[in-house]
C-alpha positions as CSV (number, residue, x, y, z in Angstrom):
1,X,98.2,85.2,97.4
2,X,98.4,83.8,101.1
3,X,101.7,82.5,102.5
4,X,102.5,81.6,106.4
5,X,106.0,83.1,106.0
6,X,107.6,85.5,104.0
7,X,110.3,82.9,102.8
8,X,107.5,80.7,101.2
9,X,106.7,83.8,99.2
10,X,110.7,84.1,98.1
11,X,110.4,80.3,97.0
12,X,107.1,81.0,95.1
13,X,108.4,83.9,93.0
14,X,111.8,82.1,92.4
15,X,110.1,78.6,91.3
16,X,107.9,81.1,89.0
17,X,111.0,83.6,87.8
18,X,108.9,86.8,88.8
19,X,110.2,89.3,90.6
20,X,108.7,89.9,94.2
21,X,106.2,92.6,95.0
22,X,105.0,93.8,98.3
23,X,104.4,91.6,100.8
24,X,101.3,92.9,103.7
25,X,99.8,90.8,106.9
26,X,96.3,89.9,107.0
27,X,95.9,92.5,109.5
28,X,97.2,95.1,107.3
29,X,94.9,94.0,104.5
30,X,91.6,93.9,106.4
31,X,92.6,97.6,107.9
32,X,92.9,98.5,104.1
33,X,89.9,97.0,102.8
34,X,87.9,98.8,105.6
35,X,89.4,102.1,105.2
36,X,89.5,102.4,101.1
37,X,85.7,101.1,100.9
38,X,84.3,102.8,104.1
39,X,82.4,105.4,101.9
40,X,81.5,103.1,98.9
41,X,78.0,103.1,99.4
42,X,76.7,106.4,100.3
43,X,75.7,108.5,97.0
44,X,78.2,111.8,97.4
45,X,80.8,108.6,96.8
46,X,83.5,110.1,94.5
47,X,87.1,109.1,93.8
48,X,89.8,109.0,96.5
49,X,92.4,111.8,96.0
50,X,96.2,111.2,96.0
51,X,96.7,113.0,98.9
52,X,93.7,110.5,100.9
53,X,94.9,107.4,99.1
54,X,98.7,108.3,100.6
55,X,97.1,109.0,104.0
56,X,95.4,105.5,104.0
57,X,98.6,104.0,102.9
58,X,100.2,106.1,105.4
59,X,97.7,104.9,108.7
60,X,98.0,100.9,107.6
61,X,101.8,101.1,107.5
62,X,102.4,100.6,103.8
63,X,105.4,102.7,102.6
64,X,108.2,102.2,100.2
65,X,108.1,102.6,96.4
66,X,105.8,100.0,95.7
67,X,103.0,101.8,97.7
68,X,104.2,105.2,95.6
69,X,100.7,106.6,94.4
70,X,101.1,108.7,91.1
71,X,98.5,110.8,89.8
């Protein structure tokens, strides 16, 4: 979901009774969309550790519990 401000994503979850989840800029999801599919294509392509899906997490500024990876 897109919102303009984070208070418009508060109202949304209220009016709806669900709890909110993490909340990422446009910027933050583009850099994570480039970085978790930069390989995708070639043919050694194979699953992305924890330890490289932490460090991706890690470089786009996504930390806290919800971003907790578990194997």
């Amino acid at each position: 979901m897109l919102f303009r401000l984070e208070e418009h994503v508060d109202r949304w979850c209220s009016d709806r009774g669900i709890p909110r989840g993490a909340v990422i800029s446009p910027a933050q999801c583009w850099e994570l969309a480039k970085l978790w599919d930069i390989d995708r294509l070639q043919s050694d392509w194979r699953r992305k550790t924890v330890a490289e899906v932490e460090a991706i997490f890690e470089r786009v500024g996504l930390g806290g519990p919800f971003w907790t990876v578990r194997p």
